[in-house]
C-alpha positions in Angstrom: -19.6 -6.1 22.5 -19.5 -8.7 19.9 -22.8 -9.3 20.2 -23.7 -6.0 19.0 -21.2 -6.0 16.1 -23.0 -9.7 15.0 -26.0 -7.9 15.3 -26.2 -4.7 13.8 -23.0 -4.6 11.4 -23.5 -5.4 7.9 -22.5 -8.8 6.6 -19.7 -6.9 4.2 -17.5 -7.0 7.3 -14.2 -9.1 7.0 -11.0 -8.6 9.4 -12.8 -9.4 12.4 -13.8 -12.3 11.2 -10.6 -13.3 11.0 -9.8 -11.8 14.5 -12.3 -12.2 17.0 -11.3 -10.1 19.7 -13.0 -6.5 20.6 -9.6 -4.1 20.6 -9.3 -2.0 22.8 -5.9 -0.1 22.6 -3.0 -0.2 21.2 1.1 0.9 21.2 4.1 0.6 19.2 3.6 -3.2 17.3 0.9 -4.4 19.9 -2.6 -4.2 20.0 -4.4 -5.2 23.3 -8.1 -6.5 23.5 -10.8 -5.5 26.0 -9.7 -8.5 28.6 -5.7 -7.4 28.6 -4.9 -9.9 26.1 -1.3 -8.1 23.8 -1.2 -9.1 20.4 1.9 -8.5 18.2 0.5 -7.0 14.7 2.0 -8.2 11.7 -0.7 -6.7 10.0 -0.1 -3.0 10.4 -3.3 -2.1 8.8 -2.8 -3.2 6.0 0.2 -0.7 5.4 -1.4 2.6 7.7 0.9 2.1 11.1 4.3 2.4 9.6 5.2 4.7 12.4 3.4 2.3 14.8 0.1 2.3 16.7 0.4 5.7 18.5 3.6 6.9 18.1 3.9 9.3 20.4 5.7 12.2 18.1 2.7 11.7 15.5 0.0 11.9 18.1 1.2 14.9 19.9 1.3 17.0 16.8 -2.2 15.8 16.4 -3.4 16.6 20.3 -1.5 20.1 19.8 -3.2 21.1 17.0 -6.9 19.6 18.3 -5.9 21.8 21.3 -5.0 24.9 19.5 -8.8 25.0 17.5 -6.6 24.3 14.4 -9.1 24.2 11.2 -10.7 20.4 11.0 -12.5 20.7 8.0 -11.4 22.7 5.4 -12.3 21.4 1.7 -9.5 22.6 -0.3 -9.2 26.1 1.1 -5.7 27.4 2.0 -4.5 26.8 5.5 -1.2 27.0 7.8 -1.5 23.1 8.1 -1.8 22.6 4.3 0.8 25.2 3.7 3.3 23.4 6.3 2.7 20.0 5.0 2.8 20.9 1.4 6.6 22.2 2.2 7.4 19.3 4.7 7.3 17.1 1.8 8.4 18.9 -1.0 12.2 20.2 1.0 12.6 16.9 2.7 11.1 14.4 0.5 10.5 15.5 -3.0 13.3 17.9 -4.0 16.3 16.2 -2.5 15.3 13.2 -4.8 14.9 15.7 -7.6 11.2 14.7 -7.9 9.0 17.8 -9.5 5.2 17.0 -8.4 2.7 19.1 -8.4 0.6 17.9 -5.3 -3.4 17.3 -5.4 -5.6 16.5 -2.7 -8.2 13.6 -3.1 -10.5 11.9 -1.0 -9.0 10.5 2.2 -8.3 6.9 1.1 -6.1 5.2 -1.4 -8.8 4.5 -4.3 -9.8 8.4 -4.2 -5.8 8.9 -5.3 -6.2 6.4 -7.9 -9.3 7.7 -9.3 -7.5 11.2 -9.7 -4.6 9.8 -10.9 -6.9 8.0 -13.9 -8.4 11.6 -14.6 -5.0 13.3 -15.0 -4.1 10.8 -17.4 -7.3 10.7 -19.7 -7.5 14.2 -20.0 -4.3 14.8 -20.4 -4.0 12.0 -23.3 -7.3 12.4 -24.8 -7.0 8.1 -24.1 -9.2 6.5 -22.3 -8.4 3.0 -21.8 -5.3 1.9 -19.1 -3.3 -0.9 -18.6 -2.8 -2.5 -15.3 -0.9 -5.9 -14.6 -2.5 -9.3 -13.5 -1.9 -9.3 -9.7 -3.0 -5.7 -9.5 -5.0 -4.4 -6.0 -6.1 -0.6 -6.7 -9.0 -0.2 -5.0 -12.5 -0.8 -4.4 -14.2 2.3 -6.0 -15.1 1.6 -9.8 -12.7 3.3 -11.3 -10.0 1.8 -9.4 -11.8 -1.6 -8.9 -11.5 -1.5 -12.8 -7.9 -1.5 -12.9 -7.9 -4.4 -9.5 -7.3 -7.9 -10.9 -8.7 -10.3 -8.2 -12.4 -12.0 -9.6 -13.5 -11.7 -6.1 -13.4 -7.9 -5.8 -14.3 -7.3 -9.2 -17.5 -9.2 -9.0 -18.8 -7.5 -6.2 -19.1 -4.2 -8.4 -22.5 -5.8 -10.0 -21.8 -4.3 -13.1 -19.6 -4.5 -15.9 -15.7 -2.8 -15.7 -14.5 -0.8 -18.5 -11.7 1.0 -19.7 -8.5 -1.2 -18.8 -7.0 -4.0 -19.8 -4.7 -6.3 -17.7 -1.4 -7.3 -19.0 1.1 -10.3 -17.4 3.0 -9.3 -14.6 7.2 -10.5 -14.7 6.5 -13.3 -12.5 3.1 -14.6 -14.4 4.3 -16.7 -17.3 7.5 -17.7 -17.1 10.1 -17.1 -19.7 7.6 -14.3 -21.0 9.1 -10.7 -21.9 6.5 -8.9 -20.1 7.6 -5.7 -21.8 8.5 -7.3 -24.9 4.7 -8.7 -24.9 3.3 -4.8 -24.1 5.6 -3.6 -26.8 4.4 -6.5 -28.8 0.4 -5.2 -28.0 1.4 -1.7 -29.1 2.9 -2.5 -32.5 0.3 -5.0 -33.5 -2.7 -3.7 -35.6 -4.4 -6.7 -35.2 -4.0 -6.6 -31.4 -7.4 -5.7 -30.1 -5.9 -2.9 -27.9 -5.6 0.7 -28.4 -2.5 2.8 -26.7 -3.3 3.0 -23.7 -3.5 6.7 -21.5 -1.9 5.5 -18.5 -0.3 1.8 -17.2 -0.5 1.8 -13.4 1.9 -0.7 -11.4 2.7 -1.4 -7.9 6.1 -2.0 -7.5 6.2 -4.6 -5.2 2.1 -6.2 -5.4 1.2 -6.5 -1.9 -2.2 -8.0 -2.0 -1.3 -9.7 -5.2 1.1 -12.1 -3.0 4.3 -10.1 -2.5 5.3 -9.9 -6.0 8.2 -8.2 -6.3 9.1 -6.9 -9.8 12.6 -7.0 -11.0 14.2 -3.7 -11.1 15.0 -4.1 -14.9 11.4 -4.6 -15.7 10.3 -1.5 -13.6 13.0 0.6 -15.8 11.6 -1.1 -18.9 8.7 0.1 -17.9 9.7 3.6 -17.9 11.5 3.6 -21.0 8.6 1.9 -22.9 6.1 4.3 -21.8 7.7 7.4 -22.5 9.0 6.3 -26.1 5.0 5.8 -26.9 3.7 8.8 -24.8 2.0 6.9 -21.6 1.7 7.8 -18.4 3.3 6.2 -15.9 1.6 5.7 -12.6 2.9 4.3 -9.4 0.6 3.0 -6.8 2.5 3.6 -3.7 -0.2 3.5 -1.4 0.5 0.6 0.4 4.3 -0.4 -0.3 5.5 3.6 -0.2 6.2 5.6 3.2 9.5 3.4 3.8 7.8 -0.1 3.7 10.8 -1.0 0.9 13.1 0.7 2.6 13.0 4.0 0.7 10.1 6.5 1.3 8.9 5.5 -2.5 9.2 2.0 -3.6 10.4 2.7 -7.3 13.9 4.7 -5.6 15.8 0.8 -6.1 15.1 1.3 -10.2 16.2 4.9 -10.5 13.0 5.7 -12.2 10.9 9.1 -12.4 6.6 8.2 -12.7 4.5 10.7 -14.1 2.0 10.0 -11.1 2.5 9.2 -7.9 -0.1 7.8 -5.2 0.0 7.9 -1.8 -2.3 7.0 0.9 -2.2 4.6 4.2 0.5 5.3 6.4 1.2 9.2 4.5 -1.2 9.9 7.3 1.0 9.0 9.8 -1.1 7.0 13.0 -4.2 5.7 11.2 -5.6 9.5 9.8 -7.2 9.1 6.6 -5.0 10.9 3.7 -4.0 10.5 0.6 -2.3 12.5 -2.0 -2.1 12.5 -6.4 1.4 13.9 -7.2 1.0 14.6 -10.4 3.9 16.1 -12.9 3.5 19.5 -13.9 2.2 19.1 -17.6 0.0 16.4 -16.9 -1.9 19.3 -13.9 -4.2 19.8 -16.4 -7.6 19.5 -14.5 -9.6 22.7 -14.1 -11.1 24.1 -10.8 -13.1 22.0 -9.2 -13.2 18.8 -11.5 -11.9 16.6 -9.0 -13.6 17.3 -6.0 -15.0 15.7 -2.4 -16.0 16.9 0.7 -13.3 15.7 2.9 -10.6 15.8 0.3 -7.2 17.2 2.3 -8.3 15.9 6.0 -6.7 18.6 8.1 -5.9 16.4 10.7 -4.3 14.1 8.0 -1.9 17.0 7.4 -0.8 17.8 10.4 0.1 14.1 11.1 2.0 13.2 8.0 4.6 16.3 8.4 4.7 14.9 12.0 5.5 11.1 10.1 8.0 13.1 8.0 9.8 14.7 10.6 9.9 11.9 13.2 11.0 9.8 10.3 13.8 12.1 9.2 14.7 13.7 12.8 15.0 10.4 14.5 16.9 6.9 14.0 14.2 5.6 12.1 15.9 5.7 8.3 19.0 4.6 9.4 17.7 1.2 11.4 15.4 0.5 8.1 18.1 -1.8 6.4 18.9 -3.1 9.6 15.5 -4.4 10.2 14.8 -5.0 6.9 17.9 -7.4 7.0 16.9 -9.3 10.4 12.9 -9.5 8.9 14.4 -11.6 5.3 16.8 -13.2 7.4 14.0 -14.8 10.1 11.7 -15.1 6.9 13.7 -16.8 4.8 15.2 -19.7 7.4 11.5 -20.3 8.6 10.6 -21.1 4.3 14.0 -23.2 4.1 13.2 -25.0 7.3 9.3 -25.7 6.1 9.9 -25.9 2.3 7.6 -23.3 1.3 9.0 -19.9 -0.9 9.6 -16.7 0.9 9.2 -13.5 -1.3 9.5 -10.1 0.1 11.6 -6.8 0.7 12.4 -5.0 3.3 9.5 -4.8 5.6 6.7 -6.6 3.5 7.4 -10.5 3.3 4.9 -13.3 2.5 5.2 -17.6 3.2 3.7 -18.8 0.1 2.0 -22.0 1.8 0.0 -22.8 -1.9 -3.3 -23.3 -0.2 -5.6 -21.2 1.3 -7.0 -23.4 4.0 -4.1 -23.9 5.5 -3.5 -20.2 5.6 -6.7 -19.5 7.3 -5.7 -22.1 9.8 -2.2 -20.9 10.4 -3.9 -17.0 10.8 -6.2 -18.4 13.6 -3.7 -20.0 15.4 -1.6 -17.1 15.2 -4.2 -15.3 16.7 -4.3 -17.5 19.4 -0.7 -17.3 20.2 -0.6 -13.6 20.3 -0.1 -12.6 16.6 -1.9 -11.1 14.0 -1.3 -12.2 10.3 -3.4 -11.6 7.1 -3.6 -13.7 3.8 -2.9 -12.6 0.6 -1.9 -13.7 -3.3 -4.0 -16.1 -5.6 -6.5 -17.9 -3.4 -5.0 -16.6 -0.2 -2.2 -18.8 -0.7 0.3 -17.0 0.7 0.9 -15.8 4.4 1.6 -11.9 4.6 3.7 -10.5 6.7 4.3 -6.6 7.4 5.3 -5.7 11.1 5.4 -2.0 11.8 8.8 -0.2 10.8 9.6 0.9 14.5 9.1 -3.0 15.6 12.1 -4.0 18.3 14.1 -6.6 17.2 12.8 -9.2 19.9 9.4 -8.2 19.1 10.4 -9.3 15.7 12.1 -12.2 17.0 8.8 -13.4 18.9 6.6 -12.9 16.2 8.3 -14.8 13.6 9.2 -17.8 16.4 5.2 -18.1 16.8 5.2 -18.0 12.7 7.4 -21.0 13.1 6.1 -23.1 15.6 2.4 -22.6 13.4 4.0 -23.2 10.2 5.0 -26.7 11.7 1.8 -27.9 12.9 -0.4 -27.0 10.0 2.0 -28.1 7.4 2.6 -31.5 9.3 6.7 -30.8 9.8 
């Protein structure tokens, strides 16, 4: 079978590079190859298997409504399992956090959300340009890609990308104000920047090396844009859905964003979704100016009121903290044993090892002993870690013991 993917599949592939093994299926935190072979994912899909490959509640809301001849493509027409999922999530997520969102469907994939997100905010400022922060991952599609940091992605577009400006992240200079230095950018005539429509901002930057940003400046953040009128965006697509350990990342500051994006594991077991929320007086796009053939994926709906039930209905909230306390506790005693930084929260952790060959090398060997790791940060310096939320504890255990025992041969320790 690989054969045929060396063949015929475009060179633009990546992750099986990295992994070269034909999967076959997969349960809970394991995946299992075409020869038997079980492999504990750290990966998670890149932030789409929260709930775990297959969970079982997820997927039988999925096979019931397959079974039942349930709509499957419906553009943005009304349906039961639109209707169902709009109210799943606005009485079990939104309104007991006293979050008023308006909720648009995009394409199915997290850079569809962010190019909606972008429109609400231009037209509803009459701005164009918006600020992201250096470390930023927001997609692949130009819009988004324009607003993505890494030199890597952004030179693959072939063309030039407009309309945003980058500012520092907390963590990129230190002693810098980062909010100070927006504020700074604002005031100053002689700044070469206009005021901006919208400044976007992962809470915690996944891809940008587990960057988590303080809570003050995150409430900064807040304050500065709605004393000069901006939109605040959150790009939750890959750190919401309880990878923090609250269904949105920003809950730890206390904070209200204008826009909200969701994607990855909002669709529950791998189903392509993704949602705008959007505040009410920023709603202001017209019928059919966003649009896309498989915006609202059916399918996607029915499995992320499943995600939201099981979620809610279930132990899963309550053992969050616990395993978010036993995943920094392994972490962190593996960086103090090997002297390299941990960084992380809850369920998203990284080993920043400061060189990107030897991360490659400790991801194959991984893969060799049974795990499955991804790099990420500047130059793929850092090793990223983000186990599903439902992993057991001894899963956990095993994984990070194999991190260990790798971390030692390729640092020399």
């Amino acid at each position: 079978m690989n054969e045929i993917i060396e063949r015929y599949e475009s060179n633009v592939r990546s992750y099986c590079r990295k992994w070269p093994a034909t999967f076959a299926t997969s349960k809970g935190p394991f995946m299992y190859d075409e020869d038997g072979n079980r492999y504990i994912d750290f990966f998670d899909g890149a932030g789409t298997l929260n709930y775990g490959h297959n969970n079982p509640a997820i997927k039988q809301a999925v096979v019931d409504y397959l079974m039942s001849d349930g709509i499957l493509h419906g553009l943005d027409m009304t349906t039961s399992a639109k209707a169902a999922f709009i109210k799943t999530l606005q009485e079990r997520i939104l309104q007991p956090r006293g979050l008023d969102y308006k909720v648009a469907f995009p394409g199915p994939t997290g850079t569809n959300a962010n190019e909606l997100a972008l429109k609400f905010a231009r037209k509803a400022t009459g701005r164009t340009e918006v600020w992201a922060l250096m470390g930023a991952f927001h997609g692949m599609t130009l819009g988004a890609l324009a607003l993505t940091s890494d030199s890597y992605s952004r030179e693959g577009a072939g063309l030039p990308l407009v309309g945003t400006r980058h500012m520092p992240a907390p963590y990129t200079l230190p002693g810098l104000d980062a909010i100070a230095y927006m504020e700074a950018v604002l005031a100053d005539d002689h700044a070469g920047a206009s005021k901006p429509a919208a400044i976007i901002v992962e809470t915690t930057q996944a891809e940008g090396g587990i960057q988590v940003l303080p809570t003050e400046f995150l409430v900064g953040l807040r304050d500065l844009c709605t004393r000069h009128g901006i939109v605040m965006i959150v790009d939750d697509i890959q750190v919401g859905c309880w990878r923090t350990g609250t269904f949105f990342s920003f809950e730890r500051a206390g904070i209200k964003p204008d826009i909200v994006t969701l994607s990855k594991s909002l669709g529950g077991i791998g189903t392509p979704f993704a949602v705008t929320l959007v505040s009410p007086d920023l709603d202001v796009l017209g019928p059919g100016e966003h649009n896309g053939t498989f915006r609202g994926n059916q399918l996607g709906m029915v499995a992320a009121k499943a995600a939201i039930d099981f979620a809610l209905d279930t132990d899963f909230v309550p053992q969050l903290q616990e395993k978010g306390a036993l995943a920094k506790e392994l972490v962190e005693g593996i960086a103090a044993k090997h002297g390299v930084e941990a960084r992380g929260i809850g369920m998203i952790w990284a080993l920043e090892l400061g060189d990107g060959a030897l991360v490659k090398d400790a991801i194959h060997r991984l893969f060799d002993r049974g795990v499955i790791c991804e790099a990420c940060g500047r130059g793929d310096s850092a090793l990223k870690l983000m186990p599903a939320l439902v992993t057991p504890n001894d899963v956990l255990r095993e994984g990070m013991a194999a991190i260990d025992e790798v971390l030692g041969e390729v640092l020399g320790r």
